[in-house]
Backbone and ligand atoms as CSV (ligand in chain L), in Angstrom:
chain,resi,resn,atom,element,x,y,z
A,1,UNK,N,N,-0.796,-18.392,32.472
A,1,UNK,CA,C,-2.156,-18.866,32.640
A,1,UNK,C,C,-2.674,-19.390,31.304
A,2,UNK,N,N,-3.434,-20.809,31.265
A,2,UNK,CA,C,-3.808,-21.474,29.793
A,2,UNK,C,C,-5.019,-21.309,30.389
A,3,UNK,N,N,-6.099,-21.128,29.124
A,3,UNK,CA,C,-7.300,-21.218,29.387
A,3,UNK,C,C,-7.824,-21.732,27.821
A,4,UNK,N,N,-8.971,-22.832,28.120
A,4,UNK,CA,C,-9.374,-23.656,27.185
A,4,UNK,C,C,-10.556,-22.865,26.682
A,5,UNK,N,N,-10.382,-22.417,25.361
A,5,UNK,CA,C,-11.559,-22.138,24.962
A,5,UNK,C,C,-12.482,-22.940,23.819
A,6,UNK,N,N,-13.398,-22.813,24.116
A,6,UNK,CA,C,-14.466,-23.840,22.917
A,6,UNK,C,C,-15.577,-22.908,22.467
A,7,UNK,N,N,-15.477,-21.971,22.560
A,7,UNK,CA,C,-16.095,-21.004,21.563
A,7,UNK,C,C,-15.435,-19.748,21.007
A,8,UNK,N,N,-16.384,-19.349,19.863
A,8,UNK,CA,C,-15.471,-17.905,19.703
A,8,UNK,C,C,-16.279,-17.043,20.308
A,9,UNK,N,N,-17.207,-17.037,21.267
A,9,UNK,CA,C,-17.720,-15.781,21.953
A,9,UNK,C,C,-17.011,-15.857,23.478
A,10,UNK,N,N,-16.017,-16.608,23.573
A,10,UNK,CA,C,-15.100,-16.567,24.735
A,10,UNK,C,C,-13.963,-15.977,24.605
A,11,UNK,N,N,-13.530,-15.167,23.191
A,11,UNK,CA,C,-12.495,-14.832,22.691
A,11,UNK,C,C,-12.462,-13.412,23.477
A,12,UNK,N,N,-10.879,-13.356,23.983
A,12,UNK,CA,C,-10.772,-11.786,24.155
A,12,UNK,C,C,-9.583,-10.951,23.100
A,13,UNK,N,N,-9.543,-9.853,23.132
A,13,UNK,CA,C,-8.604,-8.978,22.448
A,13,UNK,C,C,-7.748,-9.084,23.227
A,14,UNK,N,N,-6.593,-8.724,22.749
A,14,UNK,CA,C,-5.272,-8.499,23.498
A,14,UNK,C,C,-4.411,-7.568,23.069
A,15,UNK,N,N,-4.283,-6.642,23.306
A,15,UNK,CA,C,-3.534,-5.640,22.925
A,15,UNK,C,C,-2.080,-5.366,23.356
A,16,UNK,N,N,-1.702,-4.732,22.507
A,16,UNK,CA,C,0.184,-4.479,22.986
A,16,UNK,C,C,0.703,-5.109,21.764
A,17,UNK,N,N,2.167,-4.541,21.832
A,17,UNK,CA,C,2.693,-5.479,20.597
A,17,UNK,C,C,3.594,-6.938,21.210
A,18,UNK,N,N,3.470,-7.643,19.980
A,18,UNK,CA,C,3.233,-9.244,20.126
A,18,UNK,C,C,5.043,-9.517,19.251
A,19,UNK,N,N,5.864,-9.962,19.841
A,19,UNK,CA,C,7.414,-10.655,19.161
A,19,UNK,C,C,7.119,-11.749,18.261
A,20,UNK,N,N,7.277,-11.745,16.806
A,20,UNK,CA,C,6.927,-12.904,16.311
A,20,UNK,C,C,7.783,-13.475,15.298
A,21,UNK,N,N,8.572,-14.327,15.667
A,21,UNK,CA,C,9.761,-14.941,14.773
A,21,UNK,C,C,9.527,-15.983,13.999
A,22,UNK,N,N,10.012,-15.738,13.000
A,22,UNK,CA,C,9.106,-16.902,11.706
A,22,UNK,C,C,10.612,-16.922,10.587
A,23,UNK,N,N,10.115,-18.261,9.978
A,23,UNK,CA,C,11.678,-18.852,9.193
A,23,UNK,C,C,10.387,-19.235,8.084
A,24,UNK,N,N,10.953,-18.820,6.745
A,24,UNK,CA,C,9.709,-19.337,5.303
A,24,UNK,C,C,11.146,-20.376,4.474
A,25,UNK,N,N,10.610,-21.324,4.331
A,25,UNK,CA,C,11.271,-22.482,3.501
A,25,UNK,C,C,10.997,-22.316,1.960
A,26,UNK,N,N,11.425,-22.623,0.921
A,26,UNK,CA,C,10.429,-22.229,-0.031
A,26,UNK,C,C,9.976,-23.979,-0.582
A,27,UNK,N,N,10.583,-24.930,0.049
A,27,UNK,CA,C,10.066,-26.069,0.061
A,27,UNK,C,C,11.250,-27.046,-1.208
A,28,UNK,N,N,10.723,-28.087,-1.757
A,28,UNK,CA,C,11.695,-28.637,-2.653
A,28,UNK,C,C,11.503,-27.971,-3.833
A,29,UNK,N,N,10.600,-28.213,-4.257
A,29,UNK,CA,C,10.094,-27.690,-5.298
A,29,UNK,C,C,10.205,-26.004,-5.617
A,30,UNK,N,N,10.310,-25.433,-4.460
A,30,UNK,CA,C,10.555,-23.957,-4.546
A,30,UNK,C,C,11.778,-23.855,-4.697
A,31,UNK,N,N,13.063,-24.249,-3.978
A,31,UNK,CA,C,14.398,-24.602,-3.981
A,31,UNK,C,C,14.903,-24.753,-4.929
A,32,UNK,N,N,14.191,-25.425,-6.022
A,32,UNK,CA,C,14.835,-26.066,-7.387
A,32,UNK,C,C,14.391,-24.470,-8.161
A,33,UNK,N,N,13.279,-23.824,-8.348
A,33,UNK,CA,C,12.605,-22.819,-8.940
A,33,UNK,C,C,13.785,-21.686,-8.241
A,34,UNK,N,N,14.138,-21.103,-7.531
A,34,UNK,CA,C,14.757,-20.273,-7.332
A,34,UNK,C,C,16.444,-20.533,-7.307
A,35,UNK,N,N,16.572,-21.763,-6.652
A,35,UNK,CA,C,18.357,-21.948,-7.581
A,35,UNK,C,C,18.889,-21.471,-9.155
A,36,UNK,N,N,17.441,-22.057,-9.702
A,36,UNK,CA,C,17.435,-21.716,-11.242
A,36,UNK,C,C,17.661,-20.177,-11.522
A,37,UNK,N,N,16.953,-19.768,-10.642
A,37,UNK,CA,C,16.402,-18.026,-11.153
A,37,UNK,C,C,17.757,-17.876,-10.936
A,38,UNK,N,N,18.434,-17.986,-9.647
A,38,UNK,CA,C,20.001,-18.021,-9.118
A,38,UNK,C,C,20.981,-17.526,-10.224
A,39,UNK,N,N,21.001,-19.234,-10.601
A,39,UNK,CA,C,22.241,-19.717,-11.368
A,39,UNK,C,C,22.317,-20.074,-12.199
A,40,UNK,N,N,21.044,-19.787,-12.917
A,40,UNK,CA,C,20.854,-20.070,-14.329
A,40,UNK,C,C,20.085,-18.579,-15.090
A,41,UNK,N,N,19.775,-18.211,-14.151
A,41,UNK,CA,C,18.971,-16.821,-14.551
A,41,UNK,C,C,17.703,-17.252,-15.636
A,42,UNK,N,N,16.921,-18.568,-15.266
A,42,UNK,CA,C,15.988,-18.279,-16.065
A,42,UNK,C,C,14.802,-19.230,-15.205
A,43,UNK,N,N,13.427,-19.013,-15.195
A,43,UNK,CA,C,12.252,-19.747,-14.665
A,43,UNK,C,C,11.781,-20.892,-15.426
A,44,UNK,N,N,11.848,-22.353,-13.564
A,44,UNK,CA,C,11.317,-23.578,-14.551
A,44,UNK,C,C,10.060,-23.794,-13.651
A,45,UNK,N,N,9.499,-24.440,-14.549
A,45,UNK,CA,C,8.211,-25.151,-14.267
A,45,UNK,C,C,8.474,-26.346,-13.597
A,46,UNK,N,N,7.268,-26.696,-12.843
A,46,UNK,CA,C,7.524,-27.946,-12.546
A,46,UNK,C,C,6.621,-29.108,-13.130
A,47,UNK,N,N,7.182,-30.423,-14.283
A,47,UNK,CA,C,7.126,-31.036,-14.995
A,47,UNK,C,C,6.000,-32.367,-14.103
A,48,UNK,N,N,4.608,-32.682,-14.766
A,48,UNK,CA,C,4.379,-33.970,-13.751
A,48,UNK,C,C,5.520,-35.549,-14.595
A,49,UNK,N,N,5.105,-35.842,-14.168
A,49,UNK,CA,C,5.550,-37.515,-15.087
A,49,UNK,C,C,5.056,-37.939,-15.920
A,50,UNK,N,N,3.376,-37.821,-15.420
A,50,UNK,CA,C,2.375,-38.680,-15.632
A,50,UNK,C,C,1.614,-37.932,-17.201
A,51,UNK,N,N,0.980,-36.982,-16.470
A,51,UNK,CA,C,-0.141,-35.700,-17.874
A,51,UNK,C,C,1.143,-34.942,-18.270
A,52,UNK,N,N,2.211,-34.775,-18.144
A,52,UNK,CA,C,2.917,-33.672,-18.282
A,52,UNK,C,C,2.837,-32.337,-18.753
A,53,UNK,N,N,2.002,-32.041,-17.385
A,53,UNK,CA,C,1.133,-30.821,-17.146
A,53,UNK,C,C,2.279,-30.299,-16.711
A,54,UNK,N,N,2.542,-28.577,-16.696
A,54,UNK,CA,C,4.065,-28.288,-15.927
A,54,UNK,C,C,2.964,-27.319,-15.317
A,55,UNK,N,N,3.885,-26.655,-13.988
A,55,UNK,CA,C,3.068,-25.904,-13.290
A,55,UNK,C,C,4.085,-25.069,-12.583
A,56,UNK,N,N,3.444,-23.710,-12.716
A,56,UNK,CA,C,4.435,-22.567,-11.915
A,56,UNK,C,C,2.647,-21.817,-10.988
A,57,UNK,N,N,3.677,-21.423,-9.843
A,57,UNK,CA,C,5.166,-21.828,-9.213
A,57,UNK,C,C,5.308,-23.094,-9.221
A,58,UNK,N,N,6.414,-23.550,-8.952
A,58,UNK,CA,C,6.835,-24.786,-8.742
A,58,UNK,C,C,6.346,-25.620,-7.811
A,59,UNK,N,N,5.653,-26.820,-8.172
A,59,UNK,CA,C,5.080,-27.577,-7.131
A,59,UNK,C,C,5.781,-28.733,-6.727
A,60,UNK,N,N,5.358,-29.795,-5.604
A,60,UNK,CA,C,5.974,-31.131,-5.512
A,60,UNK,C,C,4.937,-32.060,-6.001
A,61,UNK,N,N,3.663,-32.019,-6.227
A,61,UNK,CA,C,2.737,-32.713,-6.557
A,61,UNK,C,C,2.367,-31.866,-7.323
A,62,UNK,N,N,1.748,-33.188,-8.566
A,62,UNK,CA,C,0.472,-32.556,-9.589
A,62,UNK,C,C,-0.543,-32.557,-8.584
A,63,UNK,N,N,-1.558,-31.846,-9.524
A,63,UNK,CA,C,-2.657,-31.080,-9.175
A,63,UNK,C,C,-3.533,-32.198,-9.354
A,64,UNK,N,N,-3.797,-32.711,-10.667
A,64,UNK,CA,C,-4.313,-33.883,-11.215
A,64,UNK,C,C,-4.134,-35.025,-10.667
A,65,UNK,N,N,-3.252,-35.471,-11.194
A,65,UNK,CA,C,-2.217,-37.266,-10.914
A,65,UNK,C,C,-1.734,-37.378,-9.227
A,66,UNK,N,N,-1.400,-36.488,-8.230
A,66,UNK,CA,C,-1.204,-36.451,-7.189
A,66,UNK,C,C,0.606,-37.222,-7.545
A,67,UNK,N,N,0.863,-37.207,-8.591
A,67,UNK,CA,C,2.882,-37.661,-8.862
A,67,UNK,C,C,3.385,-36.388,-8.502
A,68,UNK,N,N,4.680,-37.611,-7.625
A,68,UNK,CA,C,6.014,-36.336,-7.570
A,68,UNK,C,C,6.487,-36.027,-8.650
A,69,UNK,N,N,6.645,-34.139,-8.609
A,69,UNK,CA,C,7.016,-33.981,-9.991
A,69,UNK,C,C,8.588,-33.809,-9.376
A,70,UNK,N,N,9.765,-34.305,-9.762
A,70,UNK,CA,C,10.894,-33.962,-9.573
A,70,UNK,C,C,11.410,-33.100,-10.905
A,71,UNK,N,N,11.010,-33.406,-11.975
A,71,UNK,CA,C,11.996,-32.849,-13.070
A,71,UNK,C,C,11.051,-31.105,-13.906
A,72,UNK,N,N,11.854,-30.388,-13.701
A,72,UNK,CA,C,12.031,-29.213,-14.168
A,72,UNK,C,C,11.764,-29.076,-16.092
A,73,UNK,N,N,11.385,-27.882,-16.072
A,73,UNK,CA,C,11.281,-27.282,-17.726
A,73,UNK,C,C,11.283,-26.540,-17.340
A,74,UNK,N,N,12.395,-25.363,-18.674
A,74,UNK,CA,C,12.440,-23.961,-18.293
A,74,UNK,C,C,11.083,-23.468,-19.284
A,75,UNK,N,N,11.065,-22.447,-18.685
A,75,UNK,CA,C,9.845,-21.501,-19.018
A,75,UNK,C,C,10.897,-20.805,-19.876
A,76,UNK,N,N,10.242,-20.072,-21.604
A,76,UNK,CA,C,10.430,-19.563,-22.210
A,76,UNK,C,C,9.835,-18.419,-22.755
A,77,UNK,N,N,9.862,-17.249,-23.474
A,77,UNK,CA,C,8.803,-16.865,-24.151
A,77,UNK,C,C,7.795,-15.773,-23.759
A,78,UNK,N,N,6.863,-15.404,-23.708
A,78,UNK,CA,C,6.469,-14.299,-23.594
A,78,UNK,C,C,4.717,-14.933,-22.987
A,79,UNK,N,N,4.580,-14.253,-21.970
A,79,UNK,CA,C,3.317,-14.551,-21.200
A,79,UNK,C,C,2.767,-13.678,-21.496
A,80,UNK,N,N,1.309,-13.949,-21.051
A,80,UNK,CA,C,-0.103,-13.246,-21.148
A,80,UNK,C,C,-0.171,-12.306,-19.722
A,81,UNK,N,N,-0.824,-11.287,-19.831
A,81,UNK,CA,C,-1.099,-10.989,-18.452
A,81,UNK,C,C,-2.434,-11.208,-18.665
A,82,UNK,N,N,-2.540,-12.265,-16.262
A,82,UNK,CA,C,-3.823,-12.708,-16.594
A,82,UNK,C,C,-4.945,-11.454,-15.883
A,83,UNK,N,N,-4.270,-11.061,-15.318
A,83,UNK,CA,C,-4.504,-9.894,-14.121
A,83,UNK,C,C,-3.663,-8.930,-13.733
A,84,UNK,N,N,-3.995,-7.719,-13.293
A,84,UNK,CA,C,-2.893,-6.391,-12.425
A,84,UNK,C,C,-3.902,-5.847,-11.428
A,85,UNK,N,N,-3.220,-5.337,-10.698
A,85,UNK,CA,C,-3.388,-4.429,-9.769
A,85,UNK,C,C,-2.271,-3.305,-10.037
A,86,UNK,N,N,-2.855,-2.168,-9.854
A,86,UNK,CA,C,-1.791,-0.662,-9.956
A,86,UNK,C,C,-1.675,-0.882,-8.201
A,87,UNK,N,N,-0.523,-0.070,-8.159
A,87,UNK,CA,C,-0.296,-0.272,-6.323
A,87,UNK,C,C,0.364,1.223,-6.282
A,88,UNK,N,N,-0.406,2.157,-5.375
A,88,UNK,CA,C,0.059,3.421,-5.407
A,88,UNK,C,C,0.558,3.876,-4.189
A,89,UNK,N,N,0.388,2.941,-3.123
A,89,UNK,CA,C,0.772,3.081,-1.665
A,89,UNK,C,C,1.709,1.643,-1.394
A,90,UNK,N,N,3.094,2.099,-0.257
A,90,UNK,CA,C,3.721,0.934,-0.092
A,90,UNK,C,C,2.663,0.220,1.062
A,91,UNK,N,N,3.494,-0.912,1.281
A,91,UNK,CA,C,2.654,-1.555,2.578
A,91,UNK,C,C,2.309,-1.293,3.412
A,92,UNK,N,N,3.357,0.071,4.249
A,92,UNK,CA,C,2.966,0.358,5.345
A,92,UNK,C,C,2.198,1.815,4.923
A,93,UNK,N,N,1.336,2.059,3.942
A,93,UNK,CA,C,0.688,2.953,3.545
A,93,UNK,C,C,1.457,4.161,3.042
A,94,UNK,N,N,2.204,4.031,3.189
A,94,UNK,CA,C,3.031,5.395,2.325
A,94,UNK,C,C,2.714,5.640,0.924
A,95,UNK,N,N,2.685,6.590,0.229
A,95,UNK,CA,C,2.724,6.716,-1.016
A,95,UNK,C,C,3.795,6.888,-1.575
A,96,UNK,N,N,3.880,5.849,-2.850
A,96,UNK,CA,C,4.807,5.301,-3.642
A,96,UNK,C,C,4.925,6.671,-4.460
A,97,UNK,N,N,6.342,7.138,-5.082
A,97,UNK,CA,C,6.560,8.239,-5.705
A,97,UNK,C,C,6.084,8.235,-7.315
A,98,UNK,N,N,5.952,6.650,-7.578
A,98,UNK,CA,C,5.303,6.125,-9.194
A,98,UNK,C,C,4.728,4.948,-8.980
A,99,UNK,N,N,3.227,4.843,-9.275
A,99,UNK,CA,C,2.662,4.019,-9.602
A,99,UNK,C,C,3.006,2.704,-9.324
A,100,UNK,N,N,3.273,1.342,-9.539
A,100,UNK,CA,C,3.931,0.152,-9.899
A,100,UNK,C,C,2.478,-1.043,-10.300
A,101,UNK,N,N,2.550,-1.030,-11.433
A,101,UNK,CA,C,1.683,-2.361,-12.045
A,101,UNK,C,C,2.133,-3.645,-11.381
A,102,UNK,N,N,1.366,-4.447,-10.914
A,102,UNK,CA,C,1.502,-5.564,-10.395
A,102,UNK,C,C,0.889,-6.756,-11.243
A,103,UNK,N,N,1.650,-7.483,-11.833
A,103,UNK,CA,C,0.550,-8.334,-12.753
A,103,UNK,C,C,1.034,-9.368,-12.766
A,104,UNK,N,N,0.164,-10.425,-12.332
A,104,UNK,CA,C,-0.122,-11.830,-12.628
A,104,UNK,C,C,-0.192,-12.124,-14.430
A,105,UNK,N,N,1.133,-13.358,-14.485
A,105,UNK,CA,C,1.078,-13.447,-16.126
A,105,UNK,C,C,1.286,-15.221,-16.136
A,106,UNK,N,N,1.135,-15.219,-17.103
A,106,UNK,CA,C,0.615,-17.117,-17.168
A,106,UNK,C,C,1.409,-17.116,-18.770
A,107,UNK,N,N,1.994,-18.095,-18.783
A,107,UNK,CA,C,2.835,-18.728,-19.749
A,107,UNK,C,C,1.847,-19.964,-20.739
A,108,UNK,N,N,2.452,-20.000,-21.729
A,108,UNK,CA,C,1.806,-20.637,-22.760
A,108,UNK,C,C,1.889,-22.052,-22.623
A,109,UNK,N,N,1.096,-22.756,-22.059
A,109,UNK,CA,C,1.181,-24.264,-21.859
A,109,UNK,C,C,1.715,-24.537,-20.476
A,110,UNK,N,N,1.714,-23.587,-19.777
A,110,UNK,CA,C,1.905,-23.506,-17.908
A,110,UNK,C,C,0.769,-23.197,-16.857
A,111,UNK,N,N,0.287,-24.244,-16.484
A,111,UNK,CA,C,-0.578,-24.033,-15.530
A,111,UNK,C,C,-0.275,-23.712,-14.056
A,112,UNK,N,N,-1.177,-21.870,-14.295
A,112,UNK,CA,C,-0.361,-21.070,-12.903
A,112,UNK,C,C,-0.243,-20.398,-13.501
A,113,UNK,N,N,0.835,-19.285,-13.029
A,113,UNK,CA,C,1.266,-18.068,-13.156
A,113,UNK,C,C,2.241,-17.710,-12.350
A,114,UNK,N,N,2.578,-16.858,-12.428
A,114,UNK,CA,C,3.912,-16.098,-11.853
A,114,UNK,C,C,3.202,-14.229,-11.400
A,115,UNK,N,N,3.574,-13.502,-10.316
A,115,UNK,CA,C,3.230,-12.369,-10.045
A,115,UNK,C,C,4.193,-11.485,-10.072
A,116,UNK,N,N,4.301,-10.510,-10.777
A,116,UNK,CA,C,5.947,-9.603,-10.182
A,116,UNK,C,C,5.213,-8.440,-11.049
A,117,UNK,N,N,5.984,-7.149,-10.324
A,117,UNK,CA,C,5.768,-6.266,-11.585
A,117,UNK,C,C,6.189,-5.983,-12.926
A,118,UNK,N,N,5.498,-4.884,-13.684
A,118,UNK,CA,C,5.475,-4.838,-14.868
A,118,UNK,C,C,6.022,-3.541,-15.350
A,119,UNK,N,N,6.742,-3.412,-15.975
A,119,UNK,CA,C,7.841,-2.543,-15.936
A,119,UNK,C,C,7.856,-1.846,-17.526
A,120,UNK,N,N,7.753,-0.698,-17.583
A,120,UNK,CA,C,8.103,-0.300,-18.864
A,120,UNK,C,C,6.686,0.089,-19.059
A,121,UNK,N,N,5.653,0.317,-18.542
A,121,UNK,CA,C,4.182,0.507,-19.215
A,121,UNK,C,C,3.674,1.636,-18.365
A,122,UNK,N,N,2.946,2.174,-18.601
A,122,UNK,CA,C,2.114,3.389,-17.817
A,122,UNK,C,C,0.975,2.600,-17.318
A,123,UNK,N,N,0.145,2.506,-15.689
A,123,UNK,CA,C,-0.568,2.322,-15.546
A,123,UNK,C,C,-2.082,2.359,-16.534
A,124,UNK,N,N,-1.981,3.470,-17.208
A,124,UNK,CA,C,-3.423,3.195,-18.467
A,124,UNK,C,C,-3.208,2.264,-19.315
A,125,UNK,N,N,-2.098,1.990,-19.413
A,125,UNK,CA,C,-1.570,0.938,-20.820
A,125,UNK,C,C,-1.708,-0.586,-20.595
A,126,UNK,N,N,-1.896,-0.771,-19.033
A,126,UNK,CA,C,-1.833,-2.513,-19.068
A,126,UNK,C,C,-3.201,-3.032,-19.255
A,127,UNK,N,N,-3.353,-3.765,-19.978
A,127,UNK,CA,C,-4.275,-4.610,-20.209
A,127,UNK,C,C,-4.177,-6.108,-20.176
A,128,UNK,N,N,-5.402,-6.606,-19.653
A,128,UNK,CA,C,-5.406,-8.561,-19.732
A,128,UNK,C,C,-5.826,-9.071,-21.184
A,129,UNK,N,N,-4.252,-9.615,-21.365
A,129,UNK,CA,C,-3.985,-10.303,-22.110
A,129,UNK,C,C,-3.376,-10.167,-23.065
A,130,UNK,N,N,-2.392,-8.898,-22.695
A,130,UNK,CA,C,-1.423,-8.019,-23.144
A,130,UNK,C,C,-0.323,-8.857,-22.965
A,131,UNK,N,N,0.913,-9.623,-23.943
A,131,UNK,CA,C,1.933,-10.089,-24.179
A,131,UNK,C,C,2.793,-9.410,-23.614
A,132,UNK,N,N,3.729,-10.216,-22.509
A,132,UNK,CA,C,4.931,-9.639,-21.866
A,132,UNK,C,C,6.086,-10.786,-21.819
A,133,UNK,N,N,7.101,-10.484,-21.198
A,133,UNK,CA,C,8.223,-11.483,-21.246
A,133,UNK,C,C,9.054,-10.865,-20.175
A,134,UNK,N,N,9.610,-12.259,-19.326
A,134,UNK,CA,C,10.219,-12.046,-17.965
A,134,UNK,C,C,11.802,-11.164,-17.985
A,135,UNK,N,N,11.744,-10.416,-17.118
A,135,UNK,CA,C,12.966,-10.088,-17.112
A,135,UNK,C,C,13.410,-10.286,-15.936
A,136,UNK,N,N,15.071,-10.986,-15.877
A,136,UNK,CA,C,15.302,-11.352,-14.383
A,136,UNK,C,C,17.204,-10.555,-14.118
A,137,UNK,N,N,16.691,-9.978,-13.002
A,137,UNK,CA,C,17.685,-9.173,-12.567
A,137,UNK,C,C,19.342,-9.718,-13.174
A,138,UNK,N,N,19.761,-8.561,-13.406
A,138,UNK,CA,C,21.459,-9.194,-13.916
A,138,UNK,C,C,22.336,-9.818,-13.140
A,139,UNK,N,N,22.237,-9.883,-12.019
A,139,UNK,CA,C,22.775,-10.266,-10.932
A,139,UNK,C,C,21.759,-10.992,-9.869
A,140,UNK,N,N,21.239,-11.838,-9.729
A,140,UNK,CA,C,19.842,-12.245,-9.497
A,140,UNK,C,C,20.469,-13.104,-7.768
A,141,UNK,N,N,20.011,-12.975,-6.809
A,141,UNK,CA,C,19.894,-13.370,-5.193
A,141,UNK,C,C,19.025,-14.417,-5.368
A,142,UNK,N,N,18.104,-14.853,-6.309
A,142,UNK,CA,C,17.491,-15.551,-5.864
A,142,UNK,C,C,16.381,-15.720,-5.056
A,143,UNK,N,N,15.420,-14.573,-5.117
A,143,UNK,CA,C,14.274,-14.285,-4.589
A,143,UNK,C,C,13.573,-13.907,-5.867
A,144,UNK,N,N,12.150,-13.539,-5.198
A,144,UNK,CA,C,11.126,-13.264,-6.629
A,144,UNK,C,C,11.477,-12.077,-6.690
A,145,UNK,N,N,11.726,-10.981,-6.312
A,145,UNK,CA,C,12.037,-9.666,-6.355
A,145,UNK,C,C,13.313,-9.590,-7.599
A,146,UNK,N,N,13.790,-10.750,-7.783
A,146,UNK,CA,C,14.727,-11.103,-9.162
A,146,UNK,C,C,13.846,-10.974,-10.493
A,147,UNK,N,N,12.360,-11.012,-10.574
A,147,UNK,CA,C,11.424,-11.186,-11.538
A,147,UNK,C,C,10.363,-9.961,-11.767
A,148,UNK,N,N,11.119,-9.651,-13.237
A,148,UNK,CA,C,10.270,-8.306,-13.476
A,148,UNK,C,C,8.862,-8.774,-14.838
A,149,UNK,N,N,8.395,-7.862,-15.455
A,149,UNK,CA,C,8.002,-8.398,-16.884
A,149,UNK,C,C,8.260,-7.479,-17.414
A,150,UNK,N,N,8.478,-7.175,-18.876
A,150,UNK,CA,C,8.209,-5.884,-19.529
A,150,UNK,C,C,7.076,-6.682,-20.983
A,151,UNK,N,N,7.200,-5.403,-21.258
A,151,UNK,CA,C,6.237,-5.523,-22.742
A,151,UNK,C,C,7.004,-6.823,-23.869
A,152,UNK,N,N,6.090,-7.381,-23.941
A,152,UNK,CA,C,6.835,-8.480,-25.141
A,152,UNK,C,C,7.300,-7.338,-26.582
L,1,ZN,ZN,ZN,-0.081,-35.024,-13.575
């Protein structure tokens, strides 16, 4: 049964559980950013043409110029943290046995940031704008879960 609705006070609930199958691409620009993490074990930016503004995550368009950025720069060096969250419960609400800092860190001349946790610090100790530097798994799959930070 389809039924056309044109308002949201025609909306009903529906309860029960719902099957929901989903495929995530990480796009071109994501593709190139995580091959790297791969098989090179290190994070690139994505380069415009035009301002050569670089930008993480990796985009296909500037932000600015609206150019395809095709060409890559690796990210080097030791980021800022711009933000954290402490996370003391997993997702499905469980409590985590330690803490885990979650922090958003932004690179020096990279517009954006990168999110992963932060490793090596006690929740009282992180602060914004505290110097860190990426660490990426020794054996790296190729997901963000490959991307740690510790203390610069
Ligand atoms: Zn640009």
């Amino acid at each position: 049964m389809r039924e056309y609705v044109t308002s949201t006070t025609q909306l009903k609930p529906v309860t029960g559980d719902w099957g929901v199958w989903h495929r995530y691409t990480h796009g071109v620009a994501g593709e190139k950013f995580f091959r790297a993490l791969k098989d090179k074990r290190e994070l690139t930016a994505s380069e415009c043409p035009k301002c050569k503004r670089t930008f993480l995550p990796a985009s296909l368009y500037c932000e600015d110029c609206f150019c395809e950025m095709t060409a890559t720069k690796a990210v080097s060096g030791a980021g800022t943290v711009a933000s954290f969250a402490i996370l003391r419960e997993s997702l499905d609400e469980t409590p985590l046995p330690e803490p885990v800092v979650a922090a958003f860190v932004q690179f020096d001349g990279v517009s954006g940031g990168l999110l992963a946790p932060l490793r090596g610090v006690k929740p009282e100790q992180v602060r914004i704008g505290m110097r860190v530097k990426p660490q990426i798994a020794a054996q790296p799959s190729g997901a963000i879960t490959d991307l740690s930070f510790v203390p610069a």
